[in-house]
C-alpha positions as CSV (number, residue, x, y, z in Angstrom):
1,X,0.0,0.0,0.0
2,X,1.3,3.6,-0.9
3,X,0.7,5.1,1.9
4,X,1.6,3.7,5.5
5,X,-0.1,4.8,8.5
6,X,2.5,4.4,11.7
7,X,0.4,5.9,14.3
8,X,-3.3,7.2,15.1
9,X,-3.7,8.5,18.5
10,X,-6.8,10.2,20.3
11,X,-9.9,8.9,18.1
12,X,-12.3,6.6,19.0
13,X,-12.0,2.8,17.6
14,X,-14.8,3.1,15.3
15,X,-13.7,6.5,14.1
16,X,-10.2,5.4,13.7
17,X,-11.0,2.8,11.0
18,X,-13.1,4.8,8.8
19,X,-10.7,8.2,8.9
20,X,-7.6,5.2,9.0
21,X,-9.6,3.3,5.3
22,X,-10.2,7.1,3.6
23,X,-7.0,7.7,4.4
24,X,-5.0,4.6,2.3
25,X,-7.8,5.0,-0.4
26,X,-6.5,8.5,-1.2
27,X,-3.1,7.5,-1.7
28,X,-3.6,4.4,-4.3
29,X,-2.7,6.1,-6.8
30,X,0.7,6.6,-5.9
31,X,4.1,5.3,-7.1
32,X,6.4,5.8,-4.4
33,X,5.6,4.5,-0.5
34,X,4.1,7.4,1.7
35,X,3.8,7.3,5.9
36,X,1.3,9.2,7.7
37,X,0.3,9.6,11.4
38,X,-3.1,10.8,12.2
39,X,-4.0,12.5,15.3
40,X,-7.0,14.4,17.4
41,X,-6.4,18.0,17.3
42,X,-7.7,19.0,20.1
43,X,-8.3,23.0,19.1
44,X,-11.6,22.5,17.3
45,X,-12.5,19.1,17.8
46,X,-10.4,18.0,14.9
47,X,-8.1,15.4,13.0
48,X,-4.9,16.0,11.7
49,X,-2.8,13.6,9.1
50,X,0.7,14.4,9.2
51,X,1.9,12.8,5.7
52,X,5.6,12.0,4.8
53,X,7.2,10.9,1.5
54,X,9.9,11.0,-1.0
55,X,12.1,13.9,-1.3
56,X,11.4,15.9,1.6
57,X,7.6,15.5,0.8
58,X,5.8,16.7,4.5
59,X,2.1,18.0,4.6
60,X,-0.7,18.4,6.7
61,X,-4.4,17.7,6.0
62,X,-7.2,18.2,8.8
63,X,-11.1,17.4,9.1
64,X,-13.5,16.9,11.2
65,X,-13.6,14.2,13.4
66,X,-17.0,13.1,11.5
67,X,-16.2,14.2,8.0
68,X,-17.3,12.0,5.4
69,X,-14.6,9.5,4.5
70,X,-15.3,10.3,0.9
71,X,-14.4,14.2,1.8
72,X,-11.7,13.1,3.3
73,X,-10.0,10.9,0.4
74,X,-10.3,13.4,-1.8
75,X,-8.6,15.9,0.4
76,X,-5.9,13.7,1.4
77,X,-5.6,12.9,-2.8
78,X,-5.3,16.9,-3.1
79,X,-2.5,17.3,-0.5
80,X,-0.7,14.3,-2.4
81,X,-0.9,16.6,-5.4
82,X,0.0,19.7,-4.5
């Protein structure tokens, strides 16, 4: 899988596995491995993806802790593209 999540602190189990699923879905289309680490951010009520990759790639995407996981494939598929 292109994008390998390490970590994912301070969400709830059943929240965890839909943000954790979005996430890997919006990085399938990639060539080169990825690692992310998701945390709660608690200003907000949040979720932040911290996403690291080839040549000094380092971004940040955050959402709401309910967002859509469909919302939040796309954006993480937008911050892989930038």
């Amino acid at each position: 899988m292109p994008i390998t999540i390490f970590d994912c602190k301070g969400i709830s189990v059943t929240k965890r596995e839909l943000i954790q699923a979005a996430v890997e879905a919006g990085g399938k289309h990639l060539s080169a491995s990825y690692e992310a680490w998701i945390s709660s951010y608690p200003f907000g009520g949040g979720v932040r993806v911290l996403i690291t990759g080839p040549n000094g790639f380092d971004r940040t995407v955050g959402f709401a802790v309910d967002e859509d996981p469909a919302v939040i494939k796309e954006r993480v598929r937008q911050t892989l593209e930038k």
